[in-house]
Structures are given as structure tokens and as C-alpha cells.
C-alpha positions, 0 to 999 in steps of 0.5 A: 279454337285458335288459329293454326300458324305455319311459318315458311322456311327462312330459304326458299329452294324451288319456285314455280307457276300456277293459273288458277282454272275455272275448275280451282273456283267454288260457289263463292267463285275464289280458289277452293281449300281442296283445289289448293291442297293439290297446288301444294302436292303438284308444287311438292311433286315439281320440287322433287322433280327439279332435283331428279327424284320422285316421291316413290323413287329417292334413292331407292326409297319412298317419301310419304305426306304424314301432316299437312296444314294450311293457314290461308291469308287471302282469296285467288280467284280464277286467272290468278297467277300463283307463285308458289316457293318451296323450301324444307326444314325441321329435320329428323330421323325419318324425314322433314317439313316441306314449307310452301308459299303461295302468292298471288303474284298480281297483287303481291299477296300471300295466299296461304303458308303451308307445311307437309311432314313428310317421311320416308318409306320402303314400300317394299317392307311396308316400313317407315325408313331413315332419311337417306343422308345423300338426300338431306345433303342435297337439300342442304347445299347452298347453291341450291337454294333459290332466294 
């Protein structure tokens, strides 16, 4: 079975820090595939935050993980300092691709490249729902962006 292979975003839009706690590690002591999915969903949740929104509150409407892959690149171990970078693309009618990094900033190592498809949502009616354009035009300003 071939590998999966994520590409991140050309630019990053947000950065953040995370140590790897004891709690992260597995039996064979390095970061655990489930502990780095919630890495990802907290770096997803800080990056809405860092633009003043949640993800059950953008413009009114909800935003929803439909897909989410990782391709792991190395191993963190506990203590590890990760910088995980954030950035979007692959826009579409309903929603967009969040591309995540993570690097272990000690050794300068990519540990994984990930992406989440996220759509978005009325909870309201209980339907998938346009991406609002007010939203997309802030992702898309330049001097939002981080690298």
C-alpha cells in the first residue's frame, strides 16, 4: 500500500509552541499518533482564536473536520519542543484544507506534515453551508500571513 503524502501550504498564516508531556508518549516512549492528532486540532482551534473566531462561531456559522491525514516524518519524545506552523488552501465552495507542520525545534526536524478538510456548518439546520467570503477574504490577506 503506498504512502500517503501531505504537502503543507506555500505560506504559513499562524505558529505556535507545544512541549511534549509525559502523558503524549507511548510504550515505546516517543509521541503518540493520537496525542499528535489533538496537537493538531489545538493548533487548528489557536489559529482560529489568533483571528478572533471559533470553530462553532465564524460569522454565525460552524466550521466542521471532514478529513484529516498525516504523514509522519520522525519521532518527538517527551520534552520536545514543537513548533507547529499553519497555513490554508484548496479552497472551495464550502470550505478549505488547514496544512499543519509540526517540527521538533531542538533538532530542526519535520515531524509530521498534516491536513484537515474543513467545511462549514449551520448547526441550526443541521446543513453543510457556504464559506462565508468575509471569512476567506481574511485568510487570504497578505499581511496576515506569517512566513
Amino acid at each position: 500500500m503506498p504512502r500517503i503524502k501531505v504537502s503543507v501550504p506555500d505560506h504559513f498564516l499562524f505558529s505556535m509552541e507545544r512541549s511534549v508531556g509525559i502523558s503524549d508518549v507511548n510504550y515505546a516512549k516517543h509521541l503518540d499518533s493520537v496525542a499528535m492528532v489533538k496537537i493538531l486540532h489545538e493548533a487548528r482551534l489557536q489559529f482560529l482564536a489568533s483571528l478572533g473566531f471559533t470553530e462553532g462561531n465564524i460569522f454565525g456559522l460552524g466550521m466542521v473536520v471532514t478529513d484529516l491525514a498525516v504523514d509522519y516524518r520522525s519521532e518527538s519524545f517527551a520534552n520536545d519542543l514543537l513548533i507547529i506552523d499553519v497555513g490554508v488552501s484548496g479552497f472551495n465552495r464550502y470550505g478549505f484544507d488547514i496544512g499543519l507542520q509540526v517540527t521538533n525545534s531542538a533538532l530542526e526536524a519535520v515531524v509530521c506534515n498534516a491536513k484537515m478538510g474543513v467545511v462549514f456548518f449551520d448547526f441550526d439546520r443541521h446543513k453543510i453551508t457556504e464559506l462565508p467570503p468575509a471569512f476567506k477574504a481574511i485568510l487570504e490577506q497578505p499581511e496576515s500571513r506569517v512566513a
